[in-house]
N, C-alpha and C positions, 0 to 999 in steps of 0.2 A: 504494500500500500504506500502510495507517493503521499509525505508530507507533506503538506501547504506551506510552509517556511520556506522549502527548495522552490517549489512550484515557482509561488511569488519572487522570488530570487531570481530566478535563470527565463521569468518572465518580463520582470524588471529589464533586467542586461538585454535584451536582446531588443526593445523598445530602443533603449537607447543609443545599443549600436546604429538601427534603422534610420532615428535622428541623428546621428551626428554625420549619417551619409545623406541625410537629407537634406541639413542646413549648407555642408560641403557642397551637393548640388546647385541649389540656390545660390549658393554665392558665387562658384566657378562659371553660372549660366545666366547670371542677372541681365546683364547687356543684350543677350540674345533671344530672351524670354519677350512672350508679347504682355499686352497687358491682363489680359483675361486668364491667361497661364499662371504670371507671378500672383496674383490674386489668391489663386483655387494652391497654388504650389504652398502659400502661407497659410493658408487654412489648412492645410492637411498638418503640417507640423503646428500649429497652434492647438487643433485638438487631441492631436496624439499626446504634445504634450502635458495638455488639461486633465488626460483622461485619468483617472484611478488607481493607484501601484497596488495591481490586486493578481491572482492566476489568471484573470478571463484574458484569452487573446485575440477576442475580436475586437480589438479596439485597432490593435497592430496587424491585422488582417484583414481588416477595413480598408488604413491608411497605405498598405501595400496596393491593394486593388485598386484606388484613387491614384494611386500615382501612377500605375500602371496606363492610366486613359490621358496623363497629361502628353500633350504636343509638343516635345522637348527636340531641338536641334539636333541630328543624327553628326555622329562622332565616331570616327574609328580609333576608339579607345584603347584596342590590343597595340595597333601600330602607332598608337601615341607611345604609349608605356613603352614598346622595345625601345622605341625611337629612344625615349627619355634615359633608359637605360645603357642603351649601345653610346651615347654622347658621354655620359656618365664615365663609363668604363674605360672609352677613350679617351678622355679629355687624364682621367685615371694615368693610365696608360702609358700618355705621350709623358707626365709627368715626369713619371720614373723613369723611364728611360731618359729624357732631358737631363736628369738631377744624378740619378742613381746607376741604374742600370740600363744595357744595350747590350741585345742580341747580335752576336757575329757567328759567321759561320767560318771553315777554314776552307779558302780554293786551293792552295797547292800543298806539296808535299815538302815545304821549305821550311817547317817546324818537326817533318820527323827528328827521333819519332817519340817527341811528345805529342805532337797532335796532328795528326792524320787531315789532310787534305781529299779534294775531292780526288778518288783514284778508282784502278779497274784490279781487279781481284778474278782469279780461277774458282772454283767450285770445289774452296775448304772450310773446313771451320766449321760454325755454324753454317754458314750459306751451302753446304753439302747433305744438310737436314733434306728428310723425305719431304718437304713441305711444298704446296703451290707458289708457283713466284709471287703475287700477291702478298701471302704473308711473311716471306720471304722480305720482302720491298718493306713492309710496313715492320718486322720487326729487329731487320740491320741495315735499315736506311737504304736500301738500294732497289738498282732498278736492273731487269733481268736485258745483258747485252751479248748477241746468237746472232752469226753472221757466216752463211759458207758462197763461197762464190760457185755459181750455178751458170753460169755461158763464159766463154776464155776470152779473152781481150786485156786492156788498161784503162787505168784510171781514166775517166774523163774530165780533164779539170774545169770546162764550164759547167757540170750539173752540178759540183759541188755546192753544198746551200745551208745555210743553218736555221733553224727555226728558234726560236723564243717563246718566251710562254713560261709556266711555273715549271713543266716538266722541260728543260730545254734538250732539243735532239738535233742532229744534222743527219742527212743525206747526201748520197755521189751514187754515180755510173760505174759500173765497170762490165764491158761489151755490150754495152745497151742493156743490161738490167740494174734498178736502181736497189739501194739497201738503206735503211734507217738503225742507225745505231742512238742512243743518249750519251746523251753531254752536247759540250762544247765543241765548235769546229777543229779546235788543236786538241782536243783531249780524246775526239773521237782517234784523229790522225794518229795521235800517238799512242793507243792501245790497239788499233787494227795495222798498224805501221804498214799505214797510205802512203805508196810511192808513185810518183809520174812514170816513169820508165819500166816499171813492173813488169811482167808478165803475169798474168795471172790465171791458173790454171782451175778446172772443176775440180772442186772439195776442197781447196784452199780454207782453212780456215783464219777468216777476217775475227771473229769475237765468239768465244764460249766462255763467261761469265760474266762478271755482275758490276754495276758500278754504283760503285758504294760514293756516297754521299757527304763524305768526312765528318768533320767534329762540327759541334756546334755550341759555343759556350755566353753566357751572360759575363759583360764585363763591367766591374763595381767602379764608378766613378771614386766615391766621396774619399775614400781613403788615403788618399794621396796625400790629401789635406791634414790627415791627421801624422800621419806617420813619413811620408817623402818615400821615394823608390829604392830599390835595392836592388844589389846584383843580381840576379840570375831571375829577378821577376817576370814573368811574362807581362808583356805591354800590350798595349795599342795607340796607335800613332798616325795620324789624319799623315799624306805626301803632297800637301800643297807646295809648292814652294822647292818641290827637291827634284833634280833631275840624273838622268842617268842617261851618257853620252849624247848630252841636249836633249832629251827626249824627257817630257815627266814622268816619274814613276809611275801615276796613276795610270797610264797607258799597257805597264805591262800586267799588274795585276791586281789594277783597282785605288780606291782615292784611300783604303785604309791598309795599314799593315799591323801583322800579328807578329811580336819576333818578341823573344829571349834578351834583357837590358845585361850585357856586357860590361862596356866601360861606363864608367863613373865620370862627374867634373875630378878634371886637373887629370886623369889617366890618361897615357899613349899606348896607341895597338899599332898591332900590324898583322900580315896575313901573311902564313909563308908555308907554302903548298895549302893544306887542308887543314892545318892548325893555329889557331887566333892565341895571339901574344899578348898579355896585359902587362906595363909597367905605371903600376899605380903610383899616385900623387905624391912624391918627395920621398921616392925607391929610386934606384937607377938599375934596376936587375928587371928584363921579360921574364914572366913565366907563364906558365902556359894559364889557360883559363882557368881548365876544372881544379886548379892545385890553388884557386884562390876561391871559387864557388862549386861545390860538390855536384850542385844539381846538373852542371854542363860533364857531366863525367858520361851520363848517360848517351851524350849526344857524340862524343868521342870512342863509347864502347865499339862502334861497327857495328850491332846489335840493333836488332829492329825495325831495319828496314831503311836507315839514315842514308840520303845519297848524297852528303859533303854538302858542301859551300857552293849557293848561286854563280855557276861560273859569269853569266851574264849581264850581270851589272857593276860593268864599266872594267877601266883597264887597271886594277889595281896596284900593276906592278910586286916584283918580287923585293918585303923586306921595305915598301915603302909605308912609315911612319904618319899615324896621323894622332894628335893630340885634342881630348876633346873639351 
């Protein structure tokens, strides 16, 4: 048997939720209400709220049905609210990233192998799982790359084409039949190693595996502020302003770079074959890197896949000193 104290209680609440979405109403739609509307719209909440704090709920069952028949301006309310929401999140969003954080991803393999750039991979590892390419793609970032050449001929170098888009892929000829592999136009070139002069024969294989997608990491503004950089930090670092044999960086591999902080103010390096020389601030002795920051040990083991020092940017010269 229901208690009349609860009754009256959760009959109470539920009155006044109704009002407080009613006066909300009224007030959000005054401007747009006619006059006969606003009228009949404040009698319903006038009597509702007159009515009696008692169990009966035909008072609130009443003032549902009255309002049900008011002529109120149509509103597409859902796609207000996402709207209101999605600017919300954005505005959110843009904050943090502005202030705090920013998503990067890595395109080349110029930080193995701490961090993996976009590259092409054979069918090991995980990617050798019984699985459909789909989840495959969805659960080590990659996209399934299978290419055999099927009529003999070469390269033709005007079908070559690159396409754009989130999935980015390119296209080429060889003996009049076309192939689509993913990636970039050089990155295609340089896992199916596309050559002008080829020959190329039936069965050849152009790609059997996968191109994985590299690393992807968030990078923390604020702390710089609090604490300053240190050796062997990983950065990042806008190339406005910096060129390589007249040429701006941003052209080889974009306006941002990801790279490992080396030398310090007041240190001189230098580069001699494959190994970076640090003579830090008011030493007179080089030594090598990792023997002053452990974490570059990694990068000198030969281990994991590391393919040395960018030959191509610029003429460094053997043993030529630069102080920073």
């Amino acid at each position: 048997m229901q208690i009349p104290f609860f009754s009256i209680f959760w009959e109470r609440r539920r009155r006044r939720k109704f009002l407080d979405d009613l006066r909300t109403c009224r007030h959000s739609e005054d401007d747009l209400l006619s006059d006969g509307t606003r009228a009949e719209f404040d009698r319903i909440i006038s009597e509702l709220a007159a009515a009696p704090e008692n169990a009966d709920p035909a008072p609130l069952q009443k003032a549902k049905e009255r309002f049900g028949t008011l002529e109120l301006p149509t509103h597409y309310g859902a796609l207000r609210n996402f709207l209101d929401l999605f600017l919300v999140i954005g505005a959110v969003a843009f904050g943090l990233r502005g202030l705090y954080f920013q998503p990067f991803s890595i395109p080349t393999g110029s930080m193995q192998p701490t961090l993996y750039g976009i590259h092409y991979r054979t069918e090991e590892g995980g990617l050798a799982l019984p699985l459909p390419d789909p989840v495959k793609g969805f659960l080590f970032a990659s996209r399934r790359a299978e290419a055999r050449v099927a009529v003999p001929g070469t390269l033709d170098p005007e079908s070559v084409a690159e396409h754009g888009g989130f999935f980015e892929k390119s296209s080429f000829a060889i003996g009049g039949r076309r192939y689509t592999l993913p990636g970039t136009l050089s990155k295609v070139s340089e896992y199916a190693d596309l050559e002008l002069d080829r020959q190329y024969r039936p069965g050849d294989v152009l790609a059997d595996g996968y191109l994985v997608l590299g690393d992807h990491l968030f990078v923390e503004r604020f702390g710089l502020y609090l604490t300053g950089p240190s050796r062997g930090d990983v950065m990042v670092f806008n190339t406005e302003g910096l060129f390589c044999n007249d040429v701006p960086l941003s052209r080889y591999s974009g306006y941002y770079y990801v790279k490992r902080l080396a030398g310090m103010p007041g240190d001189t390096v230098k580069l001699c074959g494959s190994q970076l020389y640090v003579r830090p601030a008011g030493t007179e002795k080089f030594v090598p890197v990792q023997e002053l920051e452990p974490r570059f040990g990694k990068v000198y083991s030969g281990k994991g896949g590391y393919q040395g020092h960018l030959a191509a940017m610029g003429n460094l010269g053997e043993d030529v000193e630069y102080t920073i």
